[in-house]
Structure formats: structure tokens, C-alpha cells
The first five atom37 places (N, CA, C, CB, O) and aatype in JSON, in Angstrom:
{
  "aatype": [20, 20, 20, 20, 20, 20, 20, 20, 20, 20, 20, 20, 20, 20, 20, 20, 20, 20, 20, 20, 20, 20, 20, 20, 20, 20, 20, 20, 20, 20, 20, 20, 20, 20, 20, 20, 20, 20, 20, 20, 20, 20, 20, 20, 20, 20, 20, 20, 20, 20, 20, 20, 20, 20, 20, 20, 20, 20, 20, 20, 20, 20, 20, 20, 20, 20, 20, 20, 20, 20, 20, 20, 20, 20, 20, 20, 20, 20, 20, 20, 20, 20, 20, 20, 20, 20, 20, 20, 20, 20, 20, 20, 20, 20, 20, 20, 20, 20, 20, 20, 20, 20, 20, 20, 20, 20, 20, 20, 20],
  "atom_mask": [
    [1, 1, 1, 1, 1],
    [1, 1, 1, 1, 1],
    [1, 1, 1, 1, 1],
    [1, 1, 1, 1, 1],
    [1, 1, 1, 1, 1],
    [1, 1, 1, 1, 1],
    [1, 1, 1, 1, 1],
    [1, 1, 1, 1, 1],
    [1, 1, 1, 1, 1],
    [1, 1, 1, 1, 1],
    [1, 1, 1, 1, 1],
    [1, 1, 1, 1, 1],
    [1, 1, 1, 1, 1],
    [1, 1, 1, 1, 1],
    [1, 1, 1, 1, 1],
    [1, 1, 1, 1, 1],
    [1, 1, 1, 1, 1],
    [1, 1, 1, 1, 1],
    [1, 1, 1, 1, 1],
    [1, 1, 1, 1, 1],
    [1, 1, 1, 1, 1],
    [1, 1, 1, 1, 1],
    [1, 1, 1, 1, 1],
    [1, 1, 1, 1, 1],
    [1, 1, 1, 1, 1],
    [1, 1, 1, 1, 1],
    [1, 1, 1, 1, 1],
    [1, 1, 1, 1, 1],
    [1, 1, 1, 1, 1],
    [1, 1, 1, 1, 1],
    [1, 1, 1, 1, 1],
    [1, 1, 1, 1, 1],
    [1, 1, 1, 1, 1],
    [1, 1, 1, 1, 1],
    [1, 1, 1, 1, 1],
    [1, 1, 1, 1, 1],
    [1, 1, 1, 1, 1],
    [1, 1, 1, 1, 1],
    [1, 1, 1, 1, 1],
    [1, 1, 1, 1, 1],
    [1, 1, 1, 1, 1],
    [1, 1, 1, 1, 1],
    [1, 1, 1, 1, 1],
    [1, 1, 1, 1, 1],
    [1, 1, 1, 1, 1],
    [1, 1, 1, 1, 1],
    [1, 1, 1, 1, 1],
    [1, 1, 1, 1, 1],
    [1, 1, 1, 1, 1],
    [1, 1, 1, 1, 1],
    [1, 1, 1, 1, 1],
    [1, 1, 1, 1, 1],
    [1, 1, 1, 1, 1],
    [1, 1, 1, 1, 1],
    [1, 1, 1, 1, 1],
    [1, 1, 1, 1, 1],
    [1, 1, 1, 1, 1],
    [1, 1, 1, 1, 1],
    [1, 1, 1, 1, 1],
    [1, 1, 1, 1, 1],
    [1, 1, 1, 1, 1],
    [1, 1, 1, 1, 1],
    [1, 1, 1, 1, 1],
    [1, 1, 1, 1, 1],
    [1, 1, 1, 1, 1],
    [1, 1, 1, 1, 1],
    [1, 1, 1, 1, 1],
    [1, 1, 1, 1, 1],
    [1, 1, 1, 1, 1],
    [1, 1, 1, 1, 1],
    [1, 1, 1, 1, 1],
    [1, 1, 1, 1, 1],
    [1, 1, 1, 1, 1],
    [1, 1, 1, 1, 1],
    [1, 1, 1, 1, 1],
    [1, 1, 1, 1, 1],
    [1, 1, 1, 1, 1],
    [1, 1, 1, 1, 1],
    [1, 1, 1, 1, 1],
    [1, 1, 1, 1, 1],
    [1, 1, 1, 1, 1],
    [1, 1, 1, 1, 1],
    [1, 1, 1, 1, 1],
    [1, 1, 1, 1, 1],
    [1, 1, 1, 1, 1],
    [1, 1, 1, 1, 1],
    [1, 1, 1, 1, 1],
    [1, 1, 1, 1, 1],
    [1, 1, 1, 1, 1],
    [1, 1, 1, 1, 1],
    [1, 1, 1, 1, 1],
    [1, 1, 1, 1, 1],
    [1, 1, 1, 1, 1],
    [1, 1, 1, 1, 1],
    [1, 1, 1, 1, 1],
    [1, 1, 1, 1, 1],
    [1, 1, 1, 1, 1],
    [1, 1, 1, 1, 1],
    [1, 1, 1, 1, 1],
    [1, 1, 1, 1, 1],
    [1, 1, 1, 1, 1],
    [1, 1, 1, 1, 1],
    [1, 1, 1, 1, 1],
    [1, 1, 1, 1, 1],
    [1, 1, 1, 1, 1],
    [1, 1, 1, 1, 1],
    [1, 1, 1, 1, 1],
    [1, 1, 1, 1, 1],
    [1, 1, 1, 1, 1]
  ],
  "atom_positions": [
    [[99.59, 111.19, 109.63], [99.57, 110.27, 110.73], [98.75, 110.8, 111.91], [100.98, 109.96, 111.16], [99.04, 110.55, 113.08]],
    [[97.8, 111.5, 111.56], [96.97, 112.42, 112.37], [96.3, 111.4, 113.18], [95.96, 113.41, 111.55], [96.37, 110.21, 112.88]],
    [[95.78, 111.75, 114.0], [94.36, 111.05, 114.42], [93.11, 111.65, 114.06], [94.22, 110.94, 115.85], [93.01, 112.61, 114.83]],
    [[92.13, 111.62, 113.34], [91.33, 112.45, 112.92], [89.8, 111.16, 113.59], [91.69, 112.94, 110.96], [89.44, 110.06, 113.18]],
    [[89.24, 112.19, 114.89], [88.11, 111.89, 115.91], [86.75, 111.15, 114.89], [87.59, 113.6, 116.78], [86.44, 111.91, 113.98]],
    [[86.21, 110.28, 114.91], [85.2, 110.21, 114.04], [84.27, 111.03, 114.05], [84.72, 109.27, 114.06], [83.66, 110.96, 112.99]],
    [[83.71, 112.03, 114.96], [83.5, 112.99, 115.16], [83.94, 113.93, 114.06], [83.88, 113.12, 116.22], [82.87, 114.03, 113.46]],
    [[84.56, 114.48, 113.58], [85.59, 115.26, 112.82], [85.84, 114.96, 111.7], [86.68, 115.32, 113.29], [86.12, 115.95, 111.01]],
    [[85.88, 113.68, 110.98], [86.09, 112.9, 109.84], [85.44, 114.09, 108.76], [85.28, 111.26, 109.91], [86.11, 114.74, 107.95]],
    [[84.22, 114.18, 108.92], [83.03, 114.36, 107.73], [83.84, 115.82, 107.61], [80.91, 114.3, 108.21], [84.03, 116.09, 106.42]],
    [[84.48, 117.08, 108.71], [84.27, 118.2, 108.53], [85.9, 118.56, 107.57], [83.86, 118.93, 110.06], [86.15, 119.53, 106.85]],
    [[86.95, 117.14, 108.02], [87.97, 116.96, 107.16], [87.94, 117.0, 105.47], [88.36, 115.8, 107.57], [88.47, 117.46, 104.46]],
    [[86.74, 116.04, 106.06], [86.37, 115.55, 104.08], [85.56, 117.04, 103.81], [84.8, 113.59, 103.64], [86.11, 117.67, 102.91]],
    [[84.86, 117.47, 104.15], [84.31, 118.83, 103.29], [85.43, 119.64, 103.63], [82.72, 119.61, 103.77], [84.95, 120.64, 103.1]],
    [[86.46, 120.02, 104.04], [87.77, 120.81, 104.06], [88.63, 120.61, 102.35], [88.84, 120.04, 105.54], [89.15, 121.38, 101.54]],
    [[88.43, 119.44, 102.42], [89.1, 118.86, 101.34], [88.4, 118.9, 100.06], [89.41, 117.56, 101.63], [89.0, 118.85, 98.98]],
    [[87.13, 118.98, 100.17], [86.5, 118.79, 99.28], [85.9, 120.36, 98.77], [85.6, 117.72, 99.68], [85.04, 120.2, 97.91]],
    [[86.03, 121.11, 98.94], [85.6, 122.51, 99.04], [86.9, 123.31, 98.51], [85.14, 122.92, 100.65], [86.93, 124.4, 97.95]],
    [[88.11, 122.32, 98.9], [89.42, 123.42, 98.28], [89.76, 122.78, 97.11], [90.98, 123.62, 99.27], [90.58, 123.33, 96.38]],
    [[89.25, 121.65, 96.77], [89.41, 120.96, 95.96], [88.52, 121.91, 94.96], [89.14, 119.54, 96.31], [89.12, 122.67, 94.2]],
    [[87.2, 121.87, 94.96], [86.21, 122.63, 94.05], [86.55, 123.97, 93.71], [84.91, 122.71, 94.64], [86.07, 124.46, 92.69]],
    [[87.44, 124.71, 94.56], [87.54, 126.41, 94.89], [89.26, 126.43, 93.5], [88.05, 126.95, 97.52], [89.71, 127.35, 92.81]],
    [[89.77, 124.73, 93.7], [90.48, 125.18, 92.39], [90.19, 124.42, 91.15], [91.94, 125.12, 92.55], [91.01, 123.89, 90.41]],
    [[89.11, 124.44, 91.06], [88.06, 123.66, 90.05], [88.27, 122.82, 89.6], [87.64, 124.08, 89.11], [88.48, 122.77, 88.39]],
    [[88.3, 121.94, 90.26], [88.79, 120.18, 90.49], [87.31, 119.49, 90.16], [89.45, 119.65, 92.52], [87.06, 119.43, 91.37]],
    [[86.74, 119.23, 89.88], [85.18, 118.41, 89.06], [85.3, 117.04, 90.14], [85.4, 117.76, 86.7], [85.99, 116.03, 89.99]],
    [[84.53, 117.31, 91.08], [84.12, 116.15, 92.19], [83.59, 114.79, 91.08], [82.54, 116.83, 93.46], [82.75, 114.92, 90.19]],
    [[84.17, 113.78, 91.34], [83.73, 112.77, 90.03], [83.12, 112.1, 91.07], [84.94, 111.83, 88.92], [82.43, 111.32, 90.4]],
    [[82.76, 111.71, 92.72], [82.3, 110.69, 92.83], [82.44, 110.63, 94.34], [82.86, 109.74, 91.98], [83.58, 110.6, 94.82]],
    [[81.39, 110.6, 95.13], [81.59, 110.88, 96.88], [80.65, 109.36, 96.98], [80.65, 112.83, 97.85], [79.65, 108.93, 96.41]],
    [[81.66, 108.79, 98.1], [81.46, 107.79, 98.92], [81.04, 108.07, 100.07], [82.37, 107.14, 99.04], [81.88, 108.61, 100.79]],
    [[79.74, 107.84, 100.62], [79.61, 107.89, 102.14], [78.98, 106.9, 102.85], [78.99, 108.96, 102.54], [77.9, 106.94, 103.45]],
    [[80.05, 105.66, 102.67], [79.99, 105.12, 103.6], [80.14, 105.45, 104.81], [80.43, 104.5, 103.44], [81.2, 106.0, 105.11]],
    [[79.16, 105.23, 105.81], [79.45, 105.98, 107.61], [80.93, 105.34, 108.29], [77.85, 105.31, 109.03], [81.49, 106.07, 109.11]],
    [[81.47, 104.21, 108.01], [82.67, 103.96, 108.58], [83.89, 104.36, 107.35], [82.66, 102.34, 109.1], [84.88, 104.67, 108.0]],
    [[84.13, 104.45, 106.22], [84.77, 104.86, 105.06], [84.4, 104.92, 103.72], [85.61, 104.32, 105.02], [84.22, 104.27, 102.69]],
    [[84.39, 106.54, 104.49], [84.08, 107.12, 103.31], [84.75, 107.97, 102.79], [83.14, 107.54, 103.29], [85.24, 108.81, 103.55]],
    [[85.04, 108.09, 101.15], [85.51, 108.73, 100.42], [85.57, 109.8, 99.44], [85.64, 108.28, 100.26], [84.39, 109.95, 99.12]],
    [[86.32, 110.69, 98.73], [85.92, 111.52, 97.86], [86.58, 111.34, 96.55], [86.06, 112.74, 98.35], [87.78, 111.36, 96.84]],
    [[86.46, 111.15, 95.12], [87.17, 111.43, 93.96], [87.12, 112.55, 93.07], [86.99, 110.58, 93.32], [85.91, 112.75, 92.89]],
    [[87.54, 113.1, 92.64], [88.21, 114.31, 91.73], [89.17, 113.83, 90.8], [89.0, 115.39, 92.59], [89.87, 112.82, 90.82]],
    [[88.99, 115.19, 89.57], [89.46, 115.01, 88.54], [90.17, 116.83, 88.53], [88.25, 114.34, 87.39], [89.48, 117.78, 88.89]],
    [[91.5, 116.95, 88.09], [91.52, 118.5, 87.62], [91.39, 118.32, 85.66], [93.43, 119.44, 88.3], [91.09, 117.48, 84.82]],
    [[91.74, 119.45, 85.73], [91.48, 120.03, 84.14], [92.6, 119.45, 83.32], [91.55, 121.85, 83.97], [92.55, 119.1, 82.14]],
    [[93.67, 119.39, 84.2], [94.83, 118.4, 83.22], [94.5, 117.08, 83.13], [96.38, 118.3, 83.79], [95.28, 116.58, 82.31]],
    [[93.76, 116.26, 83.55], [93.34, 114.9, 83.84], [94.42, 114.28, 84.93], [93.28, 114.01, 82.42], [94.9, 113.21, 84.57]],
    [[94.81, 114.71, 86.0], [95.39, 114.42, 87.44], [93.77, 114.0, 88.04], [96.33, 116.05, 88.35], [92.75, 114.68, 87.96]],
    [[93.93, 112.68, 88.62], [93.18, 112.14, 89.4], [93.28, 112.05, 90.53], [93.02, 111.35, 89.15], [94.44, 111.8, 90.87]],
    [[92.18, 112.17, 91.8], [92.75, 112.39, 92.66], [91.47, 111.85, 94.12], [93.32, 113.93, 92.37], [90.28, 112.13, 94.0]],
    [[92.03, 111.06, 95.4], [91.03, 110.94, 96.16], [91.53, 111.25, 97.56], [90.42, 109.67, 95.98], [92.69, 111.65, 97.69]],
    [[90.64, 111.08, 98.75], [90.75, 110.87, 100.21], [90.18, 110.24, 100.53], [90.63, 111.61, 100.98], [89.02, 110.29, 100.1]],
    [[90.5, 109.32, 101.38], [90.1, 108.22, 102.05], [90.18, 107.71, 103.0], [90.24, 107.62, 101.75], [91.25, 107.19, 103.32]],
    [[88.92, 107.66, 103.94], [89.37, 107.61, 105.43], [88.9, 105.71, 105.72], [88.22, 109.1, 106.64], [88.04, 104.86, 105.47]],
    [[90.0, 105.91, 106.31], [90.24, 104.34, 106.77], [90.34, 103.5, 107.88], [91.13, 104.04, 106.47], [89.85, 104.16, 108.8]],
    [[90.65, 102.53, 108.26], [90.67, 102.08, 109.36], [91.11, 102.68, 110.74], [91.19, 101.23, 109.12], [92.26, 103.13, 110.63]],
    [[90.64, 102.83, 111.86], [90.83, 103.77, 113.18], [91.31, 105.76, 112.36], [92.65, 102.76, 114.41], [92.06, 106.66, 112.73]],
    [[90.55, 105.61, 111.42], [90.65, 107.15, 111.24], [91.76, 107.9, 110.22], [90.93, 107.68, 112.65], [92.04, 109.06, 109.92]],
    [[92.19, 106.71, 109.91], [93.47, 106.78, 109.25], [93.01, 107.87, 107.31], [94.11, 104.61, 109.11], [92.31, 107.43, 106.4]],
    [[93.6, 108.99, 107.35], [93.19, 109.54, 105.67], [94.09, 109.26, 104.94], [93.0, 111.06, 105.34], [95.27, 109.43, 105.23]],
    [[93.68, 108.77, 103.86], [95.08, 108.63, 102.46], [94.89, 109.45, 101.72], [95.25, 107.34, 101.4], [93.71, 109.73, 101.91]],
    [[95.31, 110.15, 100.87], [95.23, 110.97, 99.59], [96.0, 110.06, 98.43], [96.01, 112.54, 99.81], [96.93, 109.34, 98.78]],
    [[95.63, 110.09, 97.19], [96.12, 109.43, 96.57], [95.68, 110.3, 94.93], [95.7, 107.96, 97.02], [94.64, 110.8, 94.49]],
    [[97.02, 110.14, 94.44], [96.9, 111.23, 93.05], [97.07, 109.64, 92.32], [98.49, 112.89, 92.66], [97.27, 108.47, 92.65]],
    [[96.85, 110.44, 91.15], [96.91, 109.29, 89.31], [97.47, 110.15, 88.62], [95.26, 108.74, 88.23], [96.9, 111.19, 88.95]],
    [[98.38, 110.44, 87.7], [98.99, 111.47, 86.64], [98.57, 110.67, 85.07], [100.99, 111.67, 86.93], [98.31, 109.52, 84.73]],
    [[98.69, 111.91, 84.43], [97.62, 111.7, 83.29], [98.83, 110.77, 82.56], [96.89, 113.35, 82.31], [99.69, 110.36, 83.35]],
    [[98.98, 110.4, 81.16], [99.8, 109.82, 81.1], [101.06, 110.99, 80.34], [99.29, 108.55, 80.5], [100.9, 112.0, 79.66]],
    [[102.11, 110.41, 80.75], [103.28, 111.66, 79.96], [104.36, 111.05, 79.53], [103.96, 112.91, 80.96], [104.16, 109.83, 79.46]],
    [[105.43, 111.36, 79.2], [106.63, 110.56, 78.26], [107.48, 110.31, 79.59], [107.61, 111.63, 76.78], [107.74, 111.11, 80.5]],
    [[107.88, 108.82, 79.43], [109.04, 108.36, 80.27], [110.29, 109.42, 80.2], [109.52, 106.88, 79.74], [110.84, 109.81, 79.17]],
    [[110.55, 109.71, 81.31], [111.77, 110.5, 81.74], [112.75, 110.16, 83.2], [111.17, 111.94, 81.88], [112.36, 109.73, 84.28]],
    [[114.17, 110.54, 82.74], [114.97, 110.27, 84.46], [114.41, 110.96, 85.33], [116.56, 110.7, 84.73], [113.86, 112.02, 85.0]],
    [[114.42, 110.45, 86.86], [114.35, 110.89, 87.64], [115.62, 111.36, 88.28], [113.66, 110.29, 88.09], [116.57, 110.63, 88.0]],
    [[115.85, 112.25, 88.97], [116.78, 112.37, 89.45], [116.57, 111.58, 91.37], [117.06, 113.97, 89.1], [115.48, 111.38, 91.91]],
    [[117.55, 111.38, 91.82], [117.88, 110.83, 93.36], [117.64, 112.1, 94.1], [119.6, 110.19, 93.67], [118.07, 113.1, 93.52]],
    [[116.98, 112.34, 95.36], [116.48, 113.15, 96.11], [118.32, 113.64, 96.52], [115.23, 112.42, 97.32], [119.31, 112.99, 96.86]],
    [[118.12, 114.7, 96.33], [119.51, 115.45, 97.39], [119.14, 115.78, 98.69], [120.13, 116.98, 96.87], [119.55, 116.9, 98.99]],
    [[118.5, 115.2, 99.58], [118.4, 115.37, 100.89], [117.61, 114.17, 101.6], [117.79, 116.68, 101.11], [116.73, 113.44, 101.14]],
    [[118.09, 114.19, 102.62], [117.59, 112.44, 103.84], [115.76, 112.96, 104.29], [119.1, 112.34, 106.3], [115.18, 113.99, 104.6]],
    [[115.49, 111.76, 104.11], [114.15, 112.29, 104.42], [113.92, 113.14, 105.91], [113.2, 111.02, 104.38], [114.73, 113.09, 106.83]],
    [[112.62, 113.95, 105.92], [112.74, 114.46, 107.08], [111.71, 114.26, 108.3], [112.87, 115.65, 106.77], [111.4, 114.84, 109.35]],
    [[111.26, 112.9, 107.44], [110.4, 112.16, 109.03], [110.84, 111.4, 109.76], [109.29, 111.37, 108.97], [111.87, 110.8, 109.43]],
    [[110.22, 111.16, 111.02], [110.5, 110.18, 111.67], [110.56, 108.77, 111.35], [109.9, 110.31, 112.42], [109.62, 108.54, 110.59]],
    [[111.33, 107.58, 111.6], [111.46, 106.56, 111.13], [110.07, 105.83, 111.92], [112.96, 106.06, 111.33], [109.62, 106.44, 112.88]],
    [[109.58, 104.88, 111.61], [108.27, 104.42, 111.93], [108.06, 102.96, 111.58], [107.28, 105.25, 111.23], [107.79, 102.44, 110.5]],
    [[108.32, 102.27, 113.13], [108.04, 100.68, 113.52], [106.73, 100.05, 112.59], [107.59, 100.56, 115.36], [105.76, 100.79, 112.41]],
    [[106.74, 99.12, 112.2], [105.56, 98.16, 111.92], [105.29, 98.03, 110.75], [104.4, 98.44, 112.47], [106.21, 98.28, 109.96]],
    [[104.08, 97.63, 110.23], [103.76, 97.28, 109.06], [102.92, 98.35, 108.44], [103.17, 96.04, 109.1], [102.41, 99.38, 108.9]],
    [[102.93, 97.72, 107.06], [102.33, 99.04, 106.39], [100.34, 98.55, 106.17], [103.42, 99.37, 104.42], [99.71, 97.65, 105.61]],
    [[100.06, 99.6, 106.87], [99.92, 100.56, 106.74], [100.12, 101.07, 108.46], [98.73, 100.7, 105.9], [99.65, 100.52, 109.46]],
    [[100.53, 101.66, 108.42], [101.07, 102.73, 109.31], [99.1, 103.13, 109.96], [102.25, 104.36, 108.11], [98.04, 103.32, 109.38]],
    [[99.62, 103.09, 111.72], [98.31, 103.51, 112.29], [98.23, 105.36, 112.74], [98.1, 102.43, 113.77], [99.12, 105.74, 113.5]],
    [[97.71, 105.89, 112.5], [97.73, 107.16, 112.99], [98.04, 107.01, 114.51], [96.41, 107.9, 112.68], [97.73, 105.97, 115.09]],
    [[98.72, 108.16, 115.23], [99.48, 107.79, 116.46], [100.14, 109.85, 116.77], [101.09, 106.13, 115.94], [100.96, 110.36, 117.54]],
    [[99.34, 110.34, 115.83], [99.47, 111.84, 116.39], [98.59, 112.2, 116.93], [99.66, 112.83, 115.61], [97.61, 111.76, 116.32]],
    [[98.09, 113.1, 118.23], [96.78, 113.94, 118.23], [97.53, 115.12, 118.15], [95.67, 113.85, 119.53], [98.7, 115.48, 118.26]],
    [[96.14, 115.72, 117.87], [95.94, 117.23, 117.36], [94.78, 117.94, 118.38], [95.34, 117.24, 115.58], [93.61, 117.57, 118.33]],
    [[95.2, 118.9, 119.22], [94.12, 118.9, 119.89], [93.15, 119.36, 118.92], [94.21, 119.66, 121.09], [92.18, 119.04, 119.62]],
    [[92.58, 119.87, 117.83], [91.11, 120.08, 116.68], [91.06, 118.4, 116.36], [91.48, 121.35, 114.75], [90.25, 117.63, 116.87]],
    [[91.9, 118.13, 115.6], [91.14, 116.98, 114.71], [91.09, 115.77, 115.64], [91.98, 116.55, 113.18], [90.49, 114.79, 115.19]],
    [[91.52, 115.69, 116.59], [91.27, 114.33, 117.71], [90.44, 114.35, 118.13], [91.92, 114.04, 118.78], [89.8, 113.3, 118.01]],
    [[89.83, 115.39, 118.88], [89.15, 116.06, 119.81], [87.59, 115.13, 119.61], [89.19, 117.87, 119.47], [86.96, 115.44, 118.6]],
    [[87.18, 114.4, 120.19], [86.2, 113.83, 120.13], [84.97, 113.98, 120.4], [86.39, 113.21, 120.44], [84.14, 113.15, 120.76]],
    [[84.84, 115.65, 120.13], [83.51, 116.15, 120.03], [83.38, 116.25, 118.47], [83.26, 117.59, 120.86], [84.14, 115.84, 117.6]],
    [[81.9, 117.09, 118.37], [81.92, 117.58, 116.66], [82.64, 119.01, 116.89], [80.05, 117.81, 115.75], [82.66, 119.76, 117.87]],
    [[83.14, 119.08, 115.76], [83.79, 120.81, 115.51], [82.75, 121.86, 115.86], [84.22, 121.2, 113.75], [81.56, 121.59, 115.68]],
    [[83.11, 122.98, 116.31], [82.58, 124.03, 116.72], [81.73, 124.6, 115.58], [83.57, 124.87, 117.22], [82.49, 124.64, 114.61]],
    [[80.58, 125.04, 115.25], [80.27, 126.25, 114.3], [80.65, 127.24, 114.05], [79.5, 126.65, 114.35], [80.38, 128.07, 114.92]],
    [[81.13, 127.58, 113.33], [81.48, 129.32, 113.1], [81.21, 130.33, 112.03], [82.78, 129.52, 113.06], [81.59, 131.49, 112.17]]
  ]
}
């Protein structure tokens, strides 16, 4: 629920996309659109996987699992531990961060 600066977007997505590769995740497919744009990946088990930046800055991550045998789930033994959160879905980012808000470009280092 970050706010991530448009400024900052691109240095998110190569964050993501670099740790993604470093655990040899096979980049299947980069979107760069200048207002949303995206990344897809694949790992070695066939887990699918993207980020996606969205409206006012908003990132999703979103996995696919390969397919596996129906099994119970068990009921979570504990209350969730976020905050409860007004409105409709999709939910607007509404955190800053002083790095990823920050509406310059990121520093070099």
C-alpha cells in the first residue's frame, strides 16, 4: 500500500527484477508501458509470477502455481495483522515512504 513516486517506479521494477534473476527466475516478458508497466517470470518449478504497476502507483505481485493435487487447507490460527481498510477494491496506496514516495529520481550509488 506503498506510494511508489513515478519517479521511482522503474528503479522498483529493476529491484524486483534483478532478485528475481539472482534466483534464476527466467524473465518471460517485460512490459514498458510509460504509465504501466510490467514484468513476468517463470521459476524452475513452473510458479508463475508478475509486478505490476498500476493506477496512481499502485504495485501488485501476482503468483500462478504449477498445477498440484487437491488438498485441505487448514483455517489460519491467527487474526490477520493489518489494518482494516475503507473502500473498494482495489485499494489506493495511502502509505509514504520517505525513498519510494520521494518524488525525485533515486540517488546513484
Amino acid at each position: 500500500m506503498t506510494i511508489v513516486s513515478e519517479q521511482r517506479r522503474g528503479s522498483l521494477l529493476g529491484v524486483v527484477e534483478r532478485a528475481w534473476k539472482s534466483r534464476g527466475y527466467e524473465i518471460t516478458s517485460v512490459d514498458t508501458d510509460r504509465e504501466l508497466p510490467a514484468i513476468y517470470a517463470a521459476t524452475p518449478a513452473g510458479f508463475r509470477m508478475s509486478v505490476a504497476v498500476a493506477g496512481e502507483g499502485q504495485f501488485f505481485f501476482s503468483i500462478t502455481t504449477p498445477c498440484f493435487a487437491e488438498s485441505d487447507v487448514a483455517d489460519p490460527k491467527t487474526p490477520p495483522n493489518t489494518p482494516h481498510r475503507e473502500g473498494g477494491y482495489p485499494q489506493r496506496p495511502d502509505i509514504h515512504d520517505d525513498f519510494w514516495s520521494a518524488p525525485t529520481p533515486p540517488p546513484h550509488t
